[in-house]
C-alpha distance (Angstrom), angle and dihedral (degrees) to the residues before:
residue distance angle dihedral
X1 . . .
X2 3.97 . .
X3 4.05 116.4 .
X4 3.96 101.9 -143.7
X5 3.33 106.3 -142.1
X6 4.21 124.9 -147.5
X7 3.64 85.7 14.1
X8 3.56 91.0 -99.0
X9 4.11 110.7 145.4
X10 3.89 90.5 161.0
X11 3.84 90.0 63.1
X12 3.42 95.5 44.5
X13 3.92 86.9 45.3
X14 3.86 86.1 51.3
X15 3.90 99.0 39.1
X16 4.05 84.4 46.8
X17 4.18 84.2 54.2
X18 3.42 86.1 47.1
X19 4.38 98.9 59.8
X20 3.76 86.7 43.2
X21 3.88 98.8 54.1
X22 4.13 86.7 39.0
X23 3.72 82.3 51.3
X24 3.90 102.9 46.8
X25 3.81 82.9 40.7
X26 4.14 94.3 49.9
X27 3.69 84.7 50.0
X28 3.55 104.6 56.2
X29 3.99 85.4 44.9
X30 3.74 88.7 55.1
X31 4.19 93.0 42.0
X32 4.06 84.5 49.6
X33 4.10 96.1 41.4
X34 4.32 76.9 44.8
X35 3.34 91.6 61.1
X36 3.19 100.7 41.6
X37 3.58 90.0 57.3
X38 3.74 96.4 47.4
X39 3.17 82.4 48.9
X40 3.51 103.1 54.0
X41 3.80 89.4 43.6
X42 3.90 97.5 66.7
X43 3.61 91.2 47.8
X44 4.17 89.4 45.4
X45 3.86 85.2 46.4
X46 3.76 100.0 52.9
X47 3.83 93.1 36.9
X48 4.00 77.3 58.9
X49 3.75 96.7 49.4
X50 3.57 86.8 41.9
X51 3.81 96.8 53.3
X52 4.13 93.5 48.9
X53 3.98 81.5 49.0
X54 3.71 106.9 52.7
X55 4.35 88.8 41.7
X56 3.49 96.4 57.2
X57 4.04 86.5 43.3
X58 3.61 86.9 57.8
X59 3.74 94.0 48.9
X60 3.85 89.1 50.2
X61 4.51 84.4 48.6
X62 3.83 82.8 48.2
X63 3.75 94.6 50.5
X64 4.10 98.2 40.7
X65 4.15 89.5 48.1
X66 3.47 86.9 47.9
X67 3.53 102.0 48.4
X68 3.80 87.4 53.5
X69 3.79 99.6 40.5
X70 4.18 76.2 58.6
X71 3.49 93.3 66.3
X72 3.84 97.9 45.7
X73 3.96 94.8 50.4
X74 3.70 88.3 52.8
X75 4.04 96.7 54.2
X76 3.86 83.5 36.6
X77 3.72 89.2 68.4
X78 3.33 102.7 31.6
X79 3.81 92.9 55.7
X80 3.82 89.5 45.5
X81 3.44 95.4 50.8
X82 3.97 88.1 40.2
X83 3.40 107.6 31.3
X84 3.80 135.2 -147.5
X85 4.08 102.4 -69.8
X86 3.74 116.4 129.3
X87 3.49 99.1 -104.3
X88 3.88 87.4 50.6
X89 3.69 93.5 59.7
X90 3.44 96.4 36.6
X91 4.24 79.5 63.0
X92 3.62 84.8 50.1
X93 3.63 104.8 48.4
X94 3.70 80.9 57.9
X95 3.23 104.1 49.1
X96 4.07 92.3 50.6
X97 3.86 78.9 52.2
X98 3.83 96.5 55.3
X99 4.31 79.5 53.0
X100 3.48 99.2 49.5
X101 4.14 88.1 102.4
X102 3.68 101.4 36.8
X103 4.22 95.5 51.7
X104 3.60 88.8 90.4
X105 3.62 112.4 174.5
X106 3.81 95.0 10.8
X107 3.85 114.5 99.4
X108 3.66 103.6 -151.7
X109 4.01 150.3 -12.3
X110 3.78 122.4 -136.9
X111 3.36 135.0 -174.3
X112 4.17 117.4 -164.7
X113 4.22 124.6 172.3
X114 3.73 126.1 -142.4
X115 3.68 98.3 -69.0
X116 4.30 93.0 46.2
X117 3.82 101.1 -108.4
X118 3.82 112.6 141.4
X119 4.20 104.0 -105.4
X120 4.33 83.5 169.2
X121 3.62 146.6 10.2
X122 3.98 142.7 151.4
X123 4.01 85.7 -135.0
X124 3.62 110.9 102.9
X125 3.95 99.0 -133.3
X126 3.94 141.3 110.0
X127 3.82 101.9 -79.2
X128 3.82 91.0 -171.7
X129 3.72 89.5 70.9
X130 3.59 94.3 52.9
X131 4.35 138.6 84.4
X132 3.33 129.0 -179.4
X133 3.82 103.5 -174.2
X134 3.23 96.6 100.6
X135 3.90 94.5 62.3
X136 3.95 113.7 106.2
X137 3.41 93.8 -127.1
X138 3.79 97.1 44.6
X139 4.20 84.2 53.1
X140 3.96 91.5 50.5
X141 3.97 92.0 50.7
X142 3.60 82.7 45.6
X143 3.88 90.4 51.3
X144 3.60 103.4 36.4
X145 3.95 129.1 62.3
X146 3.98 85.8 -143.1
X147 3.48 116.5 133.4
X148 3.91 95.2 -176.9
X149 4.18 119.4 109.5
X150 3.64 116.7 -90.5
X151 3.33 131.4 -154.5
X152 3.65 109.2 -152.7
X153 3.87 128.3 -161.6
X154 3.60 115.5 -78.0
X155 4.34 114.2 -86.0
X156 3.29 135.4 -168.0
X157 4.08 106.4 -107.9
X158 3.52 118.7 -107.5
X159 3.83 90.4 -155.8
X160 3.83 98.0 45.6
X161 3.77 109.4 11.1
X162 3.85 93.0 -128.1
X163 3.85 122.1 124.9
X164 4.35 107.8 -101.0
X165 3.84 138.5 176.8
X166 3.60 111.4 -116.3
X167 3.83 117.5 -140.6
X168 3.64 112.2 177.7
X169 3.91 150.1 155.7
X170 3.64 134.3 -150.4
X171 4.07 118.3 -131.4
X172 3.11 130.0 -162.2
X173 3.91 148.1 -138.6
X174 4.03 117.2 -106.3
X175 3.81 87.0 -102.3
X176 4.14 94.0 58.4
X177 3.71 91.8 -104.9
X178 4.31 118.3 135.4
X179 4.03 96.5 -94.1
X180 3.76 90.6 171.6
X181 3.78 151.6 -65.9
X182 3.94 133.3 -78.5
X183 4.15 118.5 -155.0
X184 3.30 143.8 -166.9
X185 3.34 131.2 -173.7
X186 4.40 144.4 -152.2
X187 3.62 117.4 -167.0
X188 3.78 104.6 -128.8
X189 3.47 89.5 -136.9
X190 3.92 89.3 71.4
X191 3.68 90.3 59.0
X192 3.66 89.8 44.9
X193 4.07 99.8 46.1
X194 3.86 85.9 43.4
X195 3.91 90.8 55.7
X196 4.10 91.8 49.4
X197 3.95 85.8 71.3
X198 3.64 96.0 70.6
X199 3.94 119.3 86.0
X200 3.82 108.6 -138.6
X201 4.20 92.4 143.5
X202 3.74 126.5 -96.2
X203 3.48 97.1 -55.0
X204 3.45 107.3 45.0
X205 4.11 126.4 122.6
X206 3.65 134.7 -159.1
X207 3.75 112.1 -166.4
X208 3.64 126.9 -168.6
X209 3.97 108.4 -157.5
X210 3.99 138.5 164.1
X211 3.48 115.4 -116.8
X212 3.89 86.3 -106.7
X213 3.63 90.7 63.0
X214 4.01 104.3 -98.6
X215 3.58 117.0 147.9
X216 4.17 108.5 -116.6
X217 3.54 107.2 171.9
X218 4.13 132.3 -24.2
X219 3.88 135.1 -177.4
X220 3.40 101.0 -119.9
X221 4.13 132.5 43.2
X222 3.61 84.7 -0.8
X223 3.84 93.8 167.3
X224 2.88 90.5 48.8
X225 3.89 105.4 49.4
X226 4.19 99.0 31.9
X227 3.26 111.2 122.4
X228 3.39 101.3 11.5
X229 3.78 124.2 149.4
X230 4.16 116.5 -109.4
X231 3.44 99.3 163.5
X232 3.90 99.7 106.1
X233 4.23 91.4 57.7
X234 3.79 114.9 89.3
X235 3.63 107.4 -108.9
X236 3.96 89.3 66.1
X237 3.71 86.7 38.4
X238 3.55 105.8 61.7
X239 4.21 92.4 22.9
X240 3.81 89.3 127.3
X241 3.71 95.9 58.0
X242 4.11 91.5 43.8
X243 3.59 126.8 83.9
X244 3.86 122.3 -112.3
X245 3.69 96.7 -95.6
X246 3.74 134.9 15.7
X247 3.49 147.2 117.4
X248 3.91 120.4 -71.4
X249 3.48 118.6 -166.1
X250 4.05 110.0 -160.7
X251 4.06 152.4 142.1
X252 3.85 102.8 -97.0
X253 4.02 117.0 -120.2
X254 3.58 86.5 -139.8
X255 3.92 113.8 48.0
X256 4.39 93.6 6.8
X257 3.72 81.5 -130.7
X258 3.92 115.0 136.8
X259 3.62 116.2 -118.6
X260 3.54 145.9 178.1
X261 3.86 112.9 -120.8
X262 3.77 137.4 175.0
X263 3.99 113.6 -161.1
X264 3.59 119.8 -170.6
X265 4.43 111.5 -160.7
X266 3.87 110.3 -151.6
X267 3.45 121.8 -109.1
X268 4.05 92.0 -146.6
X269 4.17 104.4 36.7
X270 3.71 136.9 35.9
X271 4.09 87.5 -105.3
X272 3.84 137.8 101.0
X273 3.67 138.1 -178.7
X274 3.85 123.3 -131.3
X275 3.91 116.2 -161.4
X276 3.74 113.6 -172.4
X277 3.78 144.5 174.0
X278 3.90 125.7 -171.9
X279 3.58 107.8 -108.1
X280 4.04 84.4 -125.2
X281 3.33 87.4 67.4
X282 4.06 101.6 38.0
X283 4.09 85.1 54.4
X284 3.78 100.8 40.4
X285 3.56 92.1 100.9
X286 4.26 100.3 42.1
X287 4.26 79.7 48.9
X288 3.94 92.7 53.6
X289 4.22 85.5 43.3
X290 3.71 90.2 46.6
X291 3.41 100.4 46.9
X292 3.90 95.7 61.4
X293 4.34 93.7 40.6
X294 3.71 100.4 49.5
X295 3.65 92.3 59.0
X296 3.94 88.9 37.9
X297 3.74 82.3 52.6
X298 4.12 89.4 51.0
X299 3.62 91.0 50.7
X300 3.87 93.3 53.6
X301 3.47 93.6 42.3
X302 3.99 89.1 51.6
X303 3.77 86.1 47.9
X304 3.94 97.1 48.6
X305 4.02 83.8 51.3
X306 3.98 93.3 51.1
X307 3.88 86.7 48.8
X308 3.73 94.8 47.8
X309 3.49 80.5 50.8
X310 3.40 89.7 55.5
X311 3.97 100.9 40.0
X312 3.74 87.5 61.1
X313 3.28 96.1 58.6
X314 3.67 87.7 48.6
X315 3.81 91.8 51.1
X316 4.06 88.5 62.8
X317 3.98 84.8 54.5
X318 4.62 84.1 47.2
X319 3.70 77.7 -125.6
X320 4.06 97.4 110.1
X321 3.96 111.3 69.4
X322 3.91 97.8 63.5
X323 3.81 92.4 41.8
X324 4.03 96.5 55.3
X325 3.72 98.3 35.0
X326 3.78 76.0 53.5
X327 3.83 93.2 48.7
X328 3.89 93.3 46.4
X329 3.50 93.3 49.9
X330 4.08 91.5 53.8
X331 3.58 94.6 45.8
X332 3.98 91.3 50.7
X333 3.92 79.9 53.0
X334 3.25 101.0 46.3
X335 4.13 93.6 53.6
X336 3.72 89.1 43.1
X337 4.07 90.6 55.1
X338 4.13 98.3 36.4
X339 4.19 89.2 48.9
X340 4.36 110.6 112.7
X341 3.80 81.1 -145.4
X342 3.79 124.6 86.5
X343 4.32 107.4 -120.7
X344 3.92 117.9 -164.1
X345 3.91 118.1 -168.5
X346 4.01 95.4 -151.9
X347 3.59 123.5 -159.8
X348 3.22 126.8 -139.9
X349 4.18 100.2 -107.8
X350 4.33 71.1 58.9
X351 3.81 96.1 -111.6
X352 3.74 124.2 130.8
X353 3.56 119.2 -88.3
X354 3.81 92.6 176.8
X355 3.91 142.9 -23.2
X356 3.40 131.7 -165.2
X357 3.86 128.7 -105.2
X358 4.07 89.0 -106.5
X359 4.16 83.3 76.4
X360 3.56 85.8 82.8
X361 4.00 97.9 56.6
X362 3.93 92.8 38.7
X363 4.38 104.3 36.3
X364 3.92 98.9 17.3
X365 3.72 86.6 -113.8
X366 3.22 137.7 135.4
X367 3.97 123.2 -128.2
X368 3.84 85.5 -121.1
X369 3.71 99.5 45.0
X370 3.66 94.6 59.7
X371 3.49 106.8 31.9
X372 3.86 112.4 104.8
X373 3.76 89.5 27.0
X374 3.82 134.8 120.1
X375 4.15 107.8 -89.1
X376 3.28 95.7 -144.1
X377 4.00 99.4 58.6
X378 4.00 114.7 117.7
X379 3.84 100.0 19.6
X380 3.57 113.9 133.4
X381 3.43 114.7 -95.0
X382 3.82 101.9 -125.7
X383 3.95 94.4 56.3
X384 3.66 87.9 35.9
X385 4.04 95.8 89.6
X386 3.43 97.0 50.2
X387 3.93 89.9 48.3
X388 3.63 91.0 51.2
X389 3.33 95.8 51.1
X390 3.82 89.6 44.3
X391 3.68 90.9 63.7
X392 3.90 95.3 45.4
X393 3.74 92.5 63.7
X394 3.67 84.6 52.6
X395 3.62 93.9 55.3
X396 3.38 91.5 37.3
X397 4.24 89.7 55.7
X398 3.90 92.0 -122.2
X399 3.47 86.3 123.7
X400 3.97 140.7 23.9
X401 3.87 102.2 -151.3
X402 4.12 142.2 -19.9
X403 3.37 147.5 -179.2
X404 3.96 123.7 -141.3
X405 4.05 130.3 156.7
X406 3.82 124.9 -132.7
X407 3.38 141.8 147.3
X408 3.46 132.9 -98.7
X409 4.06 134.9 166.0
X410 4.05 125.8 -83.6
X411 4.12 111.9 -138.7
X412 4.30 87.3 -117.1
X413 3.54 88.5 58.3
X414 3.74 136.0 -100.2
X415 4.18 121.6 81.7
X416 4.05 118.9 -95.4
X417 4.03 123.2 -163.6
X418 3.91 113.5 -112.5
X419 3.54 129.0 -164.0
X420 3.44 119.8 -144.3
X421 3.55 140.7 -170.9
X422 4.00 114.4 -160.3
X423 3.80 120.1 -159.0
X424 4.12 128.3 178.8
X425 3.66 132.4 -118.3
X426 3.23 127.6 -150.2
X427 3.86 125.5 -162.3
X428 3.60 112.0 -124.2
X429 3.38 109.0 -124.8
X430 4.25 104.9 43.0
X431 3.41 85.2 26.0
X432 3.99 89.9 -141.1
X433 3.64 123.9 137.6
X434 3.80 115.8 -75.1
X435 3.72 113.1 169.6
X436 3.74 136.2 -34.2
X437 3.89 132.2 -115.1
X438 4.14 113.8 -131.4
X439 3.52 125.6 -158.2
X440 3.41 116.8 -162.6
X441 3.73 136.7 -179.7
X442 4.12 136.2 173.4
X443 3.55 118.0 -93.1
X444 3.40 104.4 167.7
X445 3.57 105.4 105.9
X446 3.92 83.9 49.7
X447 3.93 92.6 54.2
X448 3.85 96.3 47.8
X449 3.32 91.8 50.6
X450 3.72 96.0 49.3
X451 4.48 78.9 50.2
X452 3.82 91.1 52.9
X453 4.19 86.9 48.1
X454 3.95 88.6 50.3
X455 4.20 90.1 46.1
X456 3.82 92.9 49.2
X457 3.78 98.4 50.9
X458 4.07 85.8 65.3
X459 3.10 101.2 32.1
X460 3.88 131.6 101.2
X461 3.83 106.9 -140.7
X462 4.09 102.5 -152.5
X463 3.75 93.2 49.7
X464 3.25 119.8 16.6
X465 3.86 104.3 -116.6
X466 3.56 139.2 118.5
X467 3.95 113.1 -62.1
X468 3.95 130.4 -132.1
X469 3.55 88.4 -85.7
X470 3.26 107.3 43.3
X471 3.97 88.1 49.8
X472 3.69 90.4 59.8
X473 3.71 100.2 46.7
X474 3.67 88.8 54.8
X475 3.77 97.5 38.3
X476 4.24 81.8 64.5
X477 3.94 94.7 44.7
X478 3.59 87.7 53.2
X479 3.49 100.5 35.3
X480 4.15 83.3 59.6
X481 3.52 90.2 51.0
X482 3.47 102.9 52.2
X483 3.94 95.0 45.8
X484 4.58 80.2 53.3
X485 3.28 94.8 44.4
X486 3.97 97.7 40.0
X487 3.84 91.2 -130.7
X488 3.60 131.1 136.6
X489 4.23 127.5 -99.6
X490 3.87 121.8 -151.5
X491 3.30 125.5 179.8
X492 4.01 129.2 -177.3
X493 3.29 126.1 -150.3
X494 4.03 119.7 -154.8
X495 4.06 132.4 -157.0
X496 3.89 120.4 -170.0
X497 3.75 96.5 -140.7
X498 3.49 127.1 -126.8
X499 3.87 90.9 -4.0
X500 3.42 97.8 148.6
X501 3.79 87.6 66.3
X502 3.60 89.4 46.0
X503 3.76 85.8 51.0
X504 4.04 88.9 57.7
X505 3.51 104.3 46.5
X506 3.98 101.5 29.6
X507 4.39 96.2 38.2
X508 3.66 123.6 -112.6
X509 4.45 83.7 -86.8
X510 3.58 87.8 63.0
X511 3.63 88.1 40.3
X512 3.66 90.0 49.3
X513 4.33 92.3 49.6
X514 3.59 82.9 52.5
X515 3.71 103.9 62.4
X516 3.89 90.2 36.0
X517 3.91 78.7 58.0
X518 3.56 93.5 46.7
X519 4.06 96.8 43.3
X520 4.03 85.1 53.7
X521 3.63 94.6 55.2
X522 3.72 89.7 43.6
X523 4.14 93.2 48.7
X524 3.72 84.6 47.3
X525 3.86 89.9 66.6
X526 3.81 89.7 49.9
X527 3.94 92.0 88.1
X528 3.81 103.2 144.3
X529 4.33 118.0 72.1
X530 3.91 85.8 -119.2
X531 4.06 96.9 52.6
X532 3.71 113.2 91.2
X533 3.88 126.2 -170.3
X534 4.06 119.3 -162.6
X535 3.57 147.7 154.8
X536 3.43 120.4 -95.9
X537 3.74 103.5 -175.8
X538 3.72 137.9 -41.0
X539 4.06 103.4 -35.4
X540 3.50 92.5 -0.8
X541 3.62 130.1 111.8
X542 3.50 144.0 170.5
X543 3.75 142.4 -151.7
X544 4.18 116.7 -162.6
X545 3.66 105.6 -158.5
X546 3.86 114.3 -178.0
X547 3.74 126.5 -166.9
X548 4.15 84.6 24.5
X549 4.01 128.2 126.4
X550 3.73 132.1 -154.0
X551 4.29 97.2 -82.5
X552 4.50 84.0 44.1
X553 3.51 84.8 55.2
X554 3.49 100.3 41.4
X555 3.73 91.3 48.2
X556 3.55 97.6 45.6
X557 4.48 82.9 58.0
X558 3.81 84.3 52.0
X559 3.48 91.8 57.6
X560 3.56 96.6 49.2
X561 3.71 90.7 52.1
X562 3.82 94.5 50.7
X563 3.58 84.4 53.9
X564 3.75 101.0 49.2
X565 3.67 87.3 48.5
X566 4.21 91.1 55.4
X567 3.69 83.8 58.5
X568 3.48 98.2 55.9
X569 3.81 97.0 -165.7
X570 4.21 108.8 -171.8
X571 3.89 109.7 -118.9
X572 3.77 104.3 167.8
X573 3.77 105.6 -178.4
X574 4.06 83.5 52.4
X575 3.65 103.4 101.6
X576 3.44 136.9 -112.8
X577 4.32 87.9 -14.1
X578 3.41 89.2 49.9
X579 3.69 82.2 -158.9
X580 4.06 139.1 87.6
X581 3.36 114.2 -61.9
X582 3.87 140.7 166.3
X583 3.59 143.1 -123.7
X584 3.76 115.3 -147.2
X585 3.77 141.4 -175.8
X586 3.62 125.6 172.1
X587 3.47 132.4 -166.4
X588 4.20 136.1 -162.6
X589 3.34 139.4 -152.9
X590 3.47 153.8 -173.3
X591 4.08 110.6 -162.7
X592 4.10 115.1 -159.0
X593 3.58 129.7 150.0
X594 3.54 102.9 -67.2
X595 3.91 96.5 56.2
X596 4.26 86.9 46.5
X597 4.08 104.6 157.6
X598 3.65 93.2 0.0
X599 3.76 97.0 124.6
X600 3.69 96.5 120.6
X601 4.43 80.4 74.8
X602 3.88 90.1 60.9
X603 4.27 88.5 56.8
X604 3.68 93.9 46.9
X605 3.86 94.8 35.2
X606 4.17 74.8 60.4
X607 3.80 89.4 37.2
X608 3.69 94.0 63.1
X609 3.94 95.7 36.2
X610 3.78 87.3 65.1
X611 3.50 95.5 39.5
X612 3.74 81.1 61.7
X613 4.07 88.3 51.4
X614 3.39 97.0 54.6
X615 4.08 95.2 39.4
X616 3.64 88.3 53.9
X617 4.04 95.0 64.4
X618 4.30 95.2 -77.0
X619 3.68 124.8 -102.3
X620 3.80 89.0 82.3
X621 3.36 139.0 112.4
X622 4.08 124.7 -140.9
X623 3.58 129.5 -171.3
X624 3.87 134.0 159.9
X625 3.75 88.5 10.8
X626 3.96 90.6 -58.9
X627 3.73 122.5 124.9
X628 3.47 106.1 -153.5
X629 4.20 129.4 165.9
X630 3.34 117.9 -112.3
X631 3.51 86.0 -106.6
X632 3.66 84.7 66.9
X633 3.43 97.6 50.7
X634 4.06 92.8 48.9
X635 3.83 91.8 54.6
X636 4.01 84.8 46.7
């Protein structure tokens, strides 16, 4: 029982008043700061999901542009190394035909001279009737000795009437004069239909612009907003002063409803992608929430004040003290023990003082099992120096609290990520540090998925192989290498030939089976860590092959042909085999100083070599200029 000291009940009575006012006070502060943070947490989560969203979007801009900027460097070359004669674009007209299948995503390819009329196109339409020098982008080529891609504003097509992206090159005569323009086009629809597939609630947005503001493609009304001109709002305003990717909060030019966006600016083109969601709909969720635990909050607030009320009383009667430290200390408890996140008192010789029941659900533990035991135990050892060393600046004071991830291993077996947040005590007397409080949640299912995200974006999907992009990033790594290390680089490019035909009599799933077969044959060949088999682009693949001469490389294309030929895959309209065959130019070389960042001459060195293959009558390889059969090349 309580000695009351002075005699004084009134100030007791008053300081009593006093704790419960501080404490219906402190709790409103910590319901507001709450929701604040709750708050703040479901805007930080979207902008997260956001973020992940509009980069991969990006990628998948990248890729498409790409793919069609592929096709117009290849008729760019062939028509300036061919020129514009009749029998030249009669060539043409059938090569675009023999691509008709393998454009994919692309729309179109269109072919104009000096003056604009049509010479070629994969459109099947009276080019006679048609001009395109009227087109903006057609006059800028015109204008402008710039041989570098353009993407033009989006126009309705002259062939189809539907809105497209127009990627395009100028080429020119052997004497450097404008001969002409080469185009390719993406239906903005594509964009737009591809977009629709992602779940970002009812109101979100995915916007396709130009860097100068110009609508390209968006997820919602996108007839109705192609095209149209952004320039004027903010975000394309001030896009020289902003970084390449953040989160832009704004009033939308479209439905003047604020939203929460993330846009992500490509590195490579003069695009970006902005993903947004109004904040309406971001917050629904922490409104519905809040609406049921401020007024819970009220209530216990009014009921902490009644009791106060009460415990006053009780302090006239020296009844009080031991019943609310009591109180306090079950109500600390009880939070402690009803929280989804696992709480460790830690002393400071870094055992476990205590842990909370939600041990059980997140180690496999039991409260009891780990309790007096070092905190430290199980955590894998990679992360576990940097943890360590974490939790010595703590005791140390350096710092007051943090908040790291790392690994560490579940009781069933197998290692999950944690997130933890550590926090100091202090003991109350010397004040010194004394132990820290960790909170700790799973992330697991978070950090896989961010793996899968990381896996996709270099990735091809159909077989399995290295993507575009992943292909070029290593092409430069090795590319340095080699010119360090004074070694050679090969790299061999493969055609499936005929596979259009194979395409029309077999069905794109046959199709399909048959590059998965092909890109398995092709990563079989990739036997050393360095080597690196990918898919270029429809039929195409690629094998990098570092530290590899001309007879390696020529060997390694034997190979693949010995293998193809043990499959024996049935290709009728092939001729004579009558059977799947390849294509196949390879290419060496020896990088040094003087050839620094000049990778991009390897690929079309290969480029050309199969060109050569395929010109020659197909099932051929070519390298250094040589057509040889592929009896050739196995006997090399």
């Amino acid at each position: 029982m309580l000695r009351l000291r002075h005699g004084s009940y009134r100030q007791l009575a008053y300081l009593a008043a006093g704790f419960v006012v501080f404490t219906c006070v402190a709790m409103l502060a910590f319901s507001i700061a709450r929701e604040v943070e709750v708050r703040r947490d479901a805007l930080k989560s979207a902008e997260v999901d956001l973020a992940n969203l509009a980069q991969s979007l990006v990628q998948h801009a990248e890729d498409s542009f790409e793919l069609a900027d592929s096709l117009v460097v290849g008729l760019v070359h062939r028509l300036e190394a061919e020129g514009t004669d009749p029998a030249a674009i009669t060539r043409l007209q059938n090569e675009i035909n023999l691509r008709k299948g393998t454009m994919g995503r692309v729309r179109g390819l269109f072919v104009y001279d000096q003056n604009g009329r049509w010479l070629a196109t994969s459109e099947s339409v009276d080019m006679a009737s048609f001009n395109n020098s009227d087109r903006e982008y057609f006059k800028r080529h015109q204008a402008s000795s710039n041989r570098a891609l353009l993407i033009g504003n989006p126009v309705k097509s002259r062939s189809g009437g539907q809105w497209v992206i127009p990627l395009s090159r100028r080429f020119d005569h052997p004497d450097g004069s404008f001969a002409g323009v080469v185009l390719a086009t993406i239906d903005a629809s594509y964009f737009a239909d591809f977009y629709r597939h992602f779940e970002i609630g009812s109101t979100g947005v995915i916007t396709l612009l130009k860097r100068d503001g110009f609508v390209l493609a968006r997820s919602v009304d996108n007839e109705g907003t192609v095209g149209r001109d952004t320039s004027g709002t903010p975000l394309i305003k001030d896009m020289n002063s902003r970084s390449p990717a953040s989160v832009y909060y704004f009033r939308s030019p479209f439905d003047e409803r604020w939203r929460l966006g993330f846009y992500r600016l490509s590195e490579k083109l003069p695009i970006l992608v902005l993903a947004t969601q109004t904040k309406d709909d971001v917050l629904a969720a922490w409104r519905r929430d809040a609406t049921f635990r401020i007024p819970l909050g009220l209530v216990l607030m009014a009921l902490i004040a009644s009791t106060g009320v009460y415990l006053v009383r009780q302090l006239l009667e020296r009844q009080r003290m031991a019943g609310a430290l009591s109180a306090k200390e079950a109500d600390f408890r009880l939070l402690a023990e009803k929280s989804s996140d696992m709480v460790m008192r830690i002393d400071f010789d870094e055992r476990i003082r205590y842990v909370s029941p939600a041990c059980n659900r997140i180690l496999g533990w039991s409260a009891e099992q780990l309790r007096g035991t070092p905190a430290l135990t199980g955590i894998n050892p990679e992360d576990l120096p940097l943890v360590r060393e974490t939790v010595q600046s703590i005791k140390r004071g350096e710092i007051e609290e943090t908040r790291f991830v790392y690994r560490t291993r579940h009781r069933e077996g197998g290692e999950i990520w944690l997130e933890t947040a550590l926090r100091a005590t202090h003991d109350p007397d010397t004040h010194k540090v004394d132990g820290v409080v960790a909170i700790s949640r799973d992330v697991t299912e978070q950090k896989d998925f961010e793996e899968k995200l990381a896996i996709l974006a270099r990735q091809d999907g159909l077989t399995g192989l290295a993507n575009r992009r992943h292909f070029d990033e290593k092409l430069q790594q090795e590319w340095r290498r080699a010119e360090r290390e004074g070694n050679p680089l090969s790299l061999l490019m493969v055609d499936v030939d005929n596979f259009k035909k194979y395409n029309d009599q077999y069905g794109h799933q046959a199709g399909d089976a048959c590059l998965r077969a092909v890109g398995k044959l092709i990563a079989a060949e990739a036997r050393r860590p360095a080597d690196l088999a990918a898919r270029y682009g429809g039929e195409e693949f690629v094998l990098l092959l570092p530290n590899t001469d001309e007879l390696g490389c020529a060997s390694v294309a034997a190979r693949l042909h010995e293998s193809l030929n043990a499959l024996d895959i049935p290709h009728a309209q092939n001729l004579p085999s009558k059977r799947v065959t390849l294509s196949a130019g390879g290419a060496t070389s020896w990088p040094n100083a003087e050839t620094a960042n000049n990778h991009a001459m390897l690929v079309a060195t290969a480029d050309r070599a199969l060109y050569a293959a395929k010109h020659a009558g197909r099932d051929r390889f070519v390298m250094s200029g040589q057509v040889v059969a592929w009896r050739g090349a196995e006997s090399a």
